[in-house]
C-alpha positions as MATLAB code, in Angstrom:
seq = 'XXXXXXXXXXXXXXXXXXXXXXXXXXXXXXXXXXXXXXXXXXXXXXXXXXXXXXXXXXXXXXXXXXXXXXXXXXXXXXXXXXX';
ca = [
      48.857  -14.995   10.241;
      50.286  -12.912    7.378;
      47.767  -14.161    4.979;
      45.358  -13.240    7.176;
      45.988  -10.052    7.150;
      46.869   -9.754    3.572;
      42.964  -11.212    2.570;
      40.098   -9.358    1.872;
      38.708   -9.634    5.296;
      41.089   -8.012    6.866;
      40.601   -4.636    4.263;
      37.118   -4.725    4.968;
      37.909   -4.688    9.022;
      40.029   -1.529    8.418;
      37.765    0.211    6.801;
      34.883   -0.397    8.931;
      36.859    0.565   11.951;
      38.149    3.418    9.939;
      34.044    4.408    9.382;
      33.266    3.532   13.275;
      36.496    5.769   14.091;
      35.102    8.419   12.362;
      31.563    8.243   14.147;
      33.083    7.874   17.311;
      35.326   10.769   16.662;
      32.512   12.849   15.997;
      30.484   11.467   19.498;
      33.784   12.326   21.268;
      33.534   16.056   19.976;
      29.556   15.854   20.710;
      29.405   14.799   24.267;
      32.918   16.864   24.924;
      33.535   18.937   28.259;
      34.127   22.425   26.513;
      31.640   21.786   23.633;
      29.342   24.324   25.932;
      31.592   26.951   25.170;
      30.340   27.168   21.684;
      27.585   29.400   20.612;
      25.598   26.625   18.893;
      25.692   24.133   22.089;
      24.574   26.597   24.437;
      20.639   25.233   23.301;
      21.701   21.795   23.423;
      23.015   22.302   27.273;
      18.919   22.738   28.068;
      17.575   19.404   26.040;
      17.608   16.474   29.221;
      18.230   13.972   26.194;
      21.652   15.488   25.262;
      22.812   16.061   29.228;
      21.831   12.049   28.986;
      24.333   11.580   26.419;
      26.562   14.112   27.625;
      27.204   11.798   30.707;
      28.545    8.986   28.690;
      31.796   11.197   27.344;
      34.290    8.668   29.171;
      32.955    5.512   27.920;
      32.898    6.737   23.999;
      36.387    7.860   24.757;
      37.129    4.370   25.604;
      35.334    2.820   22.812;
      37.208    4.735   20.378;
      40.627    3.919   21.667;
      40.002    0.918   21.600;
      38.941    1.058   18.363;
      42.046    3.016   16.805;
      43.978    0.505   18.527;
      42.231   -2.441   16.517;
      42.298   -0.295   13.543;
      46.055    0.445   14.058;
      46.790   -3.676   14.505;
      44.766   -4.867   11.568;
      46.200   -1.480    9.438;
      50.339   -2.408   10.282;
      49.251   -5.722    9.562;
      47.694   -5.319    5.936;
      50.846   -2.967    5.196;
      53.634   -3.565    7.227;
      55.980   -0.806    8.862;
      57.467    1.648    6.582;
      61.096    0.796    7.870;
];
């Protein structure tokens, strides 16, 4: 399993969960609870397409703890612990 995650498959799984945990950061902060509050989102509380979206704030949460966890596992992997 170590060379596993020593290969170059493994790198490229960490950084494309490190992209998707970026994007999925960003749809956390998007479809978040106090994002109203903001000048700029105010407009955005009136479009029916983003109260759609707005509605799915628990399962992006979800997605992207599951992906930090995945990114996490494959990233102590590659690396190891700094002990």
């Amino acid at each position: 399993m170590d060379v596993f995650f020593h290969s170059l498959l493994a790198a490229r799984i960490i950084f494309s969960f490190a992209i998707l945990n970026l994007i999925l950061s960003v749809l956390v902060f998007m479809s978040c609870r106090c994002l109203p509050g903001f000048k700029f989102a105010h407009k955005l509380m009136q479009n029916k397409s983003y109260l759609k979206f707005y509605k799915f704030h628990c399962y992006i949460w979800l997605l992207f703890l599951v992906s930090v966890t995945i990114h996490a596992i494959f990233a102590i992997g590659f690396t190891g612990l700094p002990l």
